[in-house]
C-alpha positions, 0 to 999 in steps of 0.5 A: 642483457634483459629481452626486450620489453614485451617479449615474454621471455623470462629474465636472465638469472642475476639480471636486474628487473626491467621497469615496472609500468604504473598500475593503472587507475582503480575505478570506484563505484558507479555514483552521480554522473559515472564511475568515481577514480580511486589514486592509488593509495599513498605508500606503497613502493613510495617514500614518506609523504611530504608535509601538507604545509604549502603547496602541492608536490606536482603530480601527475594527473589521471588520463582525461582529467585536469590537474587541480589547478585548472579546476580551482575558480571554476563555477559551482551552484551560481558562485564560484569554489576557491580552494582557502588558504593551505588546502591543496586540491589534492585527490589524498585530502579526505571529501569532507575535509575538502569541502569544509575548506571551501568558500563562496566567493563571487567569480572573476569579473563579477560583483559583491561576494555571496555572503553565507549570512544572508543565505535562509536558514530554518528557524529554531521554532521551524525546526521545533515544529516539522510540517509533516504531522507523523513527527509532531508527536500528539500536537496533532491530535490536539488541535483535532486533526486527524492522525496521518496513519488515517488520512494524509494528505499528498500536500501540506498545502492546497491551491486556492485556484485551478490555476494555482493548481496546474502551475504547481503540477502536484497531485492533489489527494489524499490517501484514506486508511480508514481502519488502520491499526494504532495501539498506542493511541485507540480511536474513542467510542461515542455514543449520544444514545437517545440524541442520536449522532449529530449531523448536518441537515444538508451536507450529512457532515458528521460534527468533529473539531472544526465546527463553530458553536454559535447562538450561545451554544445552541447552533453550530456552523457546518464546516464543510457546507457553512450551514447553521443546524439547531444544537439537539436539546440534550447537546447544547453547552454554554460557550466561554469567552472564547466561542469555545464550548466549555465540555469540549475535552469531554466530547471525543467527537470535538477534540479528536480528529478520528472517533468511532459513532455508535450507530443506530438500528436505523444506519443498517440495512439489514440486522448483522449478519454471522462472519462467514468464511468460505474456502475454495481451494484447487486440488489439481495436480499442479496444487498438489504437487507444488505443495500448495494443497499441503501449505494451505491446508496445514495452514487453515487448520492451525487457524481455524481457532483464531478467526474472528466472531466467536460463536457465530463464525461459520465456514465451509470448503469447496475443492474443485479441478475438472468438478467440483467437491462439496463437504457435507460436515453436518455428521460425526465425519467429512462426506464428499459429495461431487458435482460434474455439472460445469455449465449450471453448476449447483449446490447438493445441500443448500443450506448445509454447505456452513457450518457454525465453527464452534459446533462442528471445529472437530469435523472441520478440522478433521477435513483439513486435514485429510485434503492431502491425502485424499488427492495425492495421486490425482492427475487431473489437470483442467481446472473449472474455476469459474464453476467454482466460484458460481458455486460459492456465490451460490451457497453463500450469497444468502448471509456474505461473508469472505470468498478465499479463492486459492488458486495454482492453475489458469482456469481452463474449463468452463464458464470463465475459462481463459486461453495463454495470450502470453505468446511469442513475439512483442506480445510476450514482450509487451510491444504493440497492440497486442502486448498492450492487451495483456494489461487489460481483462480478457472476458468480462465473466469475473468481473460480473461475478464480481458485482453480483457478489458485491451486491450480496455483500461477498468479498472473494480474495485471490491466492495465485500460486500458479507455477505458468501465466495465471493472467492476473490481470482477468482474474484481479476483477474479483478482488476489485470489485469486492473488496478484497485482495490479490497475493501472488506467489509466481512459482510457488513451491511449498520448501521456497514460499511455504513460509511467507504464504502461511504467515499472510494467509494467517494475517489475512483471516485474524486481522481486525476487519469489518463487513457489509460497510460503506464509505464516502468522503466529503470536502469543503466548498469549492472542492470536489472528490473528482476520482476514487482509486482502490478496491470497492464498487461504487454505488451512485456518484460518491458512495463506496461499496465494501464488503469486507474492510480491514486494518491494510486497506487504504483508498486514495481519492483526488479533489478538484476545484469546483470553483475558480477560487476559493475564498475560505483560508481553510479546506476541510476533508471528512471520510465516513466509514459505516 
C-alpha cells in the first residue's frame, strides 16, 4: 500500500501515484487596491473546454472570494453592472471582453434606468479644439497668445473672486520661462528705431496683441491698467471697420504673444560689458582622486573654443585647497602664484587675473591641461572655499561674468567654513528639531557673498561632487542669490559620473544666455503678483535681479486678488525680461 500522506517516504516501485493537491492560486502584480488572482490557465491536466454558449460550468471559487453569481447586480459608479445576455462572469473571459458586455441598468427597487445617451459627451469641435495651447499647433500664435513653451498658466481659467479662488482650491500661477529655446518658430525682433519702444505711461506695459486702438488709430487702450496713451506720430495707422489696425500682421509686437524689443542706450545701466567666464576649481585630494580635477579639466579645455562672445570672451582659473593658486597667463607659459592668506585673502595681480580668450587660447589651454598632473600627489585635504570665493569676488566684481565653483570637499577652513551636522540619531533621520535644521543654512556667510556678488552683476554656479555630506542646503545660497544653479553628483567618480558631468558642464557654458538682465511681470487689474519662486534677488517690490539667464531657467509667480471681484471678462499677464 502507498505510505501514508505527508510521510515523506518515496512510493513503492509499481504503486500508483498518490493524488496530487491543486496548485495553489498565482498572485498577479500588485495594482489598484492589492494583488490581482491569476486562475490557473485552462488545459493543463484538463480536458477540452466546453463551449461558451449558456451557462457556466460550475466551479469552484478562490479562497476568499465570491462566486460570479454573487457578485453579479452589485453597485458600480452610482448604477448597477448585470453581466448581458450570454456572458458568463468567468475569470477565463478576456478584461476587455468583460466590460464591453457590461450594461447600465438601474438597481433593485430603484427608478428609470441611466440611459447612456444622456451621458455628456465632448463635441466634435471640442475635440477639434483641446484647452491645452501645446496642442493647438500655431492657432495660439494667432490670436497673440504667448506660446506656453514661454509662459503657462497652472489654469486655463481664473477665478473672478477670492472666493471663488478658495472654493476651488487650486494654485494660481504661472510658470515663466522667459528665454526658452524653440527652433521651429524664432521670437520676431522689433526695433521702432527713433519712436522708441511704446509703452503705457502709468503702468510701463509693453504694447502687445491685446491693446485696443482708438481715436481713429491715434490712441490705445492699456490692457493691463485701461489707460488711453497718445499713439507716437510715426506709429499711428488708420483702423478698419472693425477697430482693427490695418498694418497689424506687419507689426510683430501686435500679432505675437513673445517679441523681442531693441533697446535703447537709455534702458542700460552701464554700456556691455565682455562675457566673462571665471573657473575655481578644488584640487584637494578628494578632487584628485575621485577624477573630478581630470573630469573638469579635460572638459574645459575641449570647450574653451565654443564659449559665447567671440572676441571679447575673457576667462580666468583659480585652484584652491588649504590656499589659494592664482595663474598668472599673460607670458608665453601658465605661472602659479600662491596665496596662503586665509582670513584677507587677496589677488597678486589684479587686473591680470583675465584674460581675453582669443589672445592667450593656447596658454589657456596649455593650463587645462597641465592641473592633473601638477597636483596628482597632493595629500591636502582642508579646503578653503569660502576664501576662494572671496577671491573670485575680488578679481571679477569690476565687469561680472559667471563664477563655476566646482567643488568635492565641504569647506572646512576659513571664512565659511562649515561643520558635519549630518549626525547620529533623528538628526541624521530628519526627526525633530534638529533633523528639521538640516534643511535650512547653517551661516549666513554665502548668502552675503551671494547678494554682494549680485549686485556686481556675478552669478556663481555650484558643481558638488562631494563623495560625504556636502551641506547642500549653506552652500545652494550661491546659486540662489545670483542666479545661477546647483548640479549634484553625490559620490562621484570620474569611470561612474564622468560622462553626465562633461556633457551638463559643456551645456551650461554653450548655452544661449544673457547677462546684467532684469525681469518684472505684470497683471491686470484686480490682480496682484503675490510671491516669486525661483533663482534671483529681488530689488524693490517686484523687479528681479539676474545676472546671468539662460534658455533652462524658468520662474514661477503667484497672483492674488486685490479686489473682491473683478469685473472684466479677461485677465492679462505680461513678463518683461531687459
Amino acid at each position: 500500500p502507498p505510505p501514508p500522506a505527508g510521510s515523506g517516504a518515496p512510493p513503492l516501485p509499481g504503486a500508483a501515484p498518490p493524488p496530487m493537491a491543486p496548485p495553489p492560486p498565482r498572485m498577479g502584480p500588485p495594482g489598484m487596491g492589492g494583488a490581482i488572482p491569476m486562475m490557473q490557465p485552462p488545459g493543463q491536466g484538463a480536458g477540452p473546454l466546453p463551449p461558451r454558449m449558456g451557462a457556466p460550468p460550475s466551479r469552484p471559487s478562490l479562497p476568499g472570494t465570491t462566486p460570479p453569481s454573487a457578485r453579479a447586480g452589485q453597485p458600480f459608479g452610482g448604477g448597477y453592472v448585470q453581466p448581458a445576455v450570454g456572458m458568463s462572469g468567468d475569470f477565463d473571459q478576456p478584461l476587455a471582453e468583460t466590460f464591453r458586455a457590461l450594461t447600465v441598468s438601474s438597481g433593485p427597487g430603484g427608478g428609470s434606468v441611466i440611459s447612456p445617451a444622456e451621458l455628456q459627451r465632448p463635441t466634435a469641435e471640442e475635440l477639434a479644439e483641446p484647452m491645452r495651447l501645446d496642442t493647438r499647433g500655431d492657432s495660439g500664435r494667432q490670436r497673440g497668445q504667448c506660446p506656453p513653451k514661454y509662459m503657462r498658466m497652472t489654469t486655463n481659467a481664473l477665478p473672478n473672486s477670492p472666493a471663488t479662488k478658495g472654493k476651488a482650491a487650486l494654485p494660481l500661477g504661472a510658470i515663466i520661462k522667459p528665454m526658452a529655446r524653440d527652433d521651429a518658430a524664432p521670437v520676431a525682433v522689433v526695433n521702432f528705431g527713433a519712436v522708441g519702444v511704446v509703452r503705457c505711461r502709468r503702468c510701463r506695459t509693453y504694447v502687445n496683441p491685446f491693446v485696443t486702438f482708438i481715436d481713429g488709430g491715434r490712441r490705445w487702450r492699456c490692457n493691463v491698467c485701461s489707460l488711453a496713451n497718445d499713439c507716437p506720430s510715426d506709429y499711428i495707422c488708420d483702423l478698419d471697420e472693425h477697430g482693427v489696425r490695418r498694418d497689424v500682421a506687419e507689426r510683430p509686437e501686435l500679432s505675437s504673444g513673445v517679441v523681442e524689443f531693441v533697446a535703447p542706450a537709455e534702458y542700460m545701466v552701464r554700456p556691455p560689458q565682455p562675457p566673462v567666464f571665471l573657473f575655481v576649481v578644488e584640487v584637494s585630494y578628494a578632487a584628485v582622486s575621485s577624477g573630478m580635477l581630470r573630469c573638469v579639466a579635460a572638459t574645459l579645455a575641449h570647450t574653451i573654443d565654443h564659449l559665447p562672445g567671440g572676441e571679447r570672451t575673457q576667462v580666468g582659473v583659480i585652484t584652491y585647497d588649504s590656499t589659494l593658486h592664482f595663474y598668472n597667463l599673460h607670458g608665453s607659459t601658465p605661472q602659479m602664484l600662491v596665496v596662503p592668506e586665509l582670513d584677507e585673502p587677496f589677488c597678486p595681480m589684479p587686473g591680470e587675473a583675465l584674460v581675453n580668450l582669443s589672445e592667450r587660447r593656447d596658454v589657456v589651454k596649455q593650463l587645462l591641461e597641465k592641473l592633473p598632473s601638477m597636483f596628482g600627489a597632493t595629500q591636502a585635504t582642508e579646503v578653503a572655499t569660502g576664501p576662494a570665493l572671496k577671491a573670485a569676488y575680488t578679481v571679477a566684481q569690476h565687469v561680472g561674468g559667471k563664477v563655476s565653483l566646482f567643488s568635492a570637499t565641504r569647506p572646512t577652513v576659513g571664512d565659511g567654513k562649515l561643520l558635519n551636522r549630518e549626525g547620529a540619531g533623528g538628526a541624521a533621520n530628519g526627526k525633530g528639531a534638529e533633523g528639521g535644521g538640516l534643511l535650512a543654512p547653517a551661516c549666513d556667510f554665502y548668502k552675503t557673498l551671494a547678494v554682494d556678488c549680485s549686485k556686481q552683476q556675478l552669478c556663481i554656479d555650484v558643481w558638488a561632487c562631494h563623495s560625504a555630506y556636502a551641506d547642500l542646503a549653506t552652500l545652494a545660497l550661491l546659486a540662489r542669490h545670483t542666479g545661477g544653479s546647483v548640479q549634484h553628483f553625490p559620490a562621484f567618480s570620474d569611470v561612474a559620473a564622468g560622462e553626465r558631468l562633461s556633457r551638463a558642464l559643456q551645456h551650461s557654458l554653450t548655452r544661449e544666455q544673457g547677462l546684467e538682465a532684469v525681469m518684472r511681470v505684470r497683471a491686470s487689474r484686480g490682480l496682484r503678483i503675490a510671491a516669486f519662486y525661483g533663482h534671483f534677488f529681488i530689488r524693490g517690490v517686484d523687479l528681479l535681479a539676474l545676472p546671468n539667464v539662460d534658455e533652462d531657467k524658468s520662474f514661477a509667480v503667484e497672483i492674488a486678488h486685490e479686489e473682491n471681484e473683478i469685473g472684466a471678462s479677461t485677465a492679462c499677464l505680461q513678463a518683461a525680461l531687459l
